[in-house]
C-alpha positions as CSV (number, residue, x, y, z in Angstrom):
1,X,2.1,16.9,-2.5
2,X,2.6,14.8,0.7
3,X,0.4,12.2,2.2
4,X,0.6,10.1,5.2
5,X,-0.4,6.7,4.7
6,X,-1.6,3.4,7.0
7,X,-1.1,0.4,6.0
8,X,-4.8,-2.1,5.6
9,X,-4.9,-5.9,5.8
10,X,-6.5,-6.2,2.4
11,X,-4.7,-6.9,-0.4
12,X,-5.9,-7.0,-4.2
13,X,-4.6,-7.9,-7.2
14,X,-4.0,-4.8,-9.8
15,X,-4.4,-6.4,-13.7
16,X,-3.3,-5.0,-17.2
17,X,-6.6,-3.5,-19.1
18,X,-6.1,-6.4,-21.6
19,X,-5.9,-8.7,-19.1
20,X,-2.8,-10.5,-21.1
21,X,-0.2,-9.6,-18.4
22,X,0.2,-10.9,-14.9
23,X,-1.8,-10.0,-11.8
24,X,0.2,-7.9,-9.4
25,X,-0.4,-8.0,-5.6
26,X,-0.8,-4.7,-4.3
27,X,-2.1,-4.2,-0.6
28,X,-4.4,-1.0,0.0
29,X,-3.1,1.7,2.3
30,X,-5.4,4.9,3.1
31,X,-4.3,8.0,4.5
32,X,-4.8,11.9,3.5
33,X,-2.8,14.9,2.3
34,X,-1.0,17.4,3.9
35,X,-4.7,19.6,3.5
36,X,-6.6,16.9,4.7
37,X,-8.0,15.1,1.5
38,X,-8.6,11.4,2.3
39,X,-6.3,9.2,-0.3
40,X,-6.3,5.6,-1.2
41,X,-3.2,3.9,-2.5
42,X,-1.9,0.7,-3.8
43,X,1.1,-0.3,-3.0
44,X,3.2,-2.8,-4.3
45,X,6.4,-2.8,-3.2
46,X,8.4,-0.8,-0.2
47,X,11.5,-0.9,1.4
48,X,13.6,1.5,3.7
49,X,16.3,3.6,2.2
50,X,19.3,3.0,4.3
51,X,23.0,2.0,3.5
52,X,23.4,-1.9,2.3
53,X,23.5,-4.2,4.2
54,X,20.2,-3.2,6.2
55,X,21.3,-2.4,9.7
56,X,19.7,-5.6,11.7
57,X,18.1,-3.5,14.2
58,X,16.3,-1.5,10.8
59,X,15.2,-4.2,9.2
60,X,13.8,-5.7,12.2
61,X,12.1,-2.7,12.9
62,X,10.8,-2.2,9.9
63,X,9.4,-5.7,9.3
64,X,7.5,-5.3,12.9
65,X,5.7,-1.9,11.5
66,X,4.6,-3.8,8.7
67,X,2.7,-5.8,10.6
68,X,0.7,-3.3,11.7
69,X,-2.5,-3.7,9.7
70,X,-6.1,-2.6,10.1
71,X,-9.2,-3.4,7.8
72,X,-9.9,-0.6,5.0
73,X,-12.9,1.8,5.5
74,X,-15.7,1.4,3.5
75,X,-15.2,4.2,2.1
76,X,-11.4,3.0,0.7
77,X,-13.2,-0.4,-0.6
78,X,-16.0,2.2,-3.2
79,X,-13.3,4.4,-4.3
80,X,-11.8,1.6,-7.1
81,X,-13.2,-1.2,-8.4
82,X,-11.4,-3.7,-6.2
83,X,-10.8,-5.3,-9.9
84,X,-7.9,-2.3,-10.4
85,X,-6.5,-2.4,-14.3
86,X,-2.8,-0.9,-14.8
């Protein structure tokens, strides 16, 4: 499966079912699959996959795209209880 994603301005914080771990950030990104199917996702941790040390002219680029934010749909904010359990 593919999906293209876009990065939203909420974040949340995804908890272990018995609530004994700790809370993970994760920020809410929606998109849809290759067919067209709207998708939310939780992200928690990205990076780009380039040779080490990160090129300067990468990173910077990289770290301006995430920038980019939007609010999530309505929609994206039903699909899960915003109270997320791992």
């Amino acid at each position: 499966m593919r999906i293209t994603i876009e990065s939203t301005d909420q974040v949340i914080e995804l908890v272990t079912d018995n609530g004994d771990g700790p809370a993970v950030p994760a920020r809410i990104w929606e998109g849809k699959t290759e067919s067209g199917i709207p998708v939310v996702c939780f992200v928690t941790r990205i990076a780009p996959v380039v040779e080490e040390p990160v090129p300067d002219a990468i990173a910077n680029e990289f770290a301006a795209s995430l920038q980019e934010q939007r609010p999530p749909t309505p929609a994206a904010r039903r699909v899960f209880d915003l109270r997320m359990v791992l």
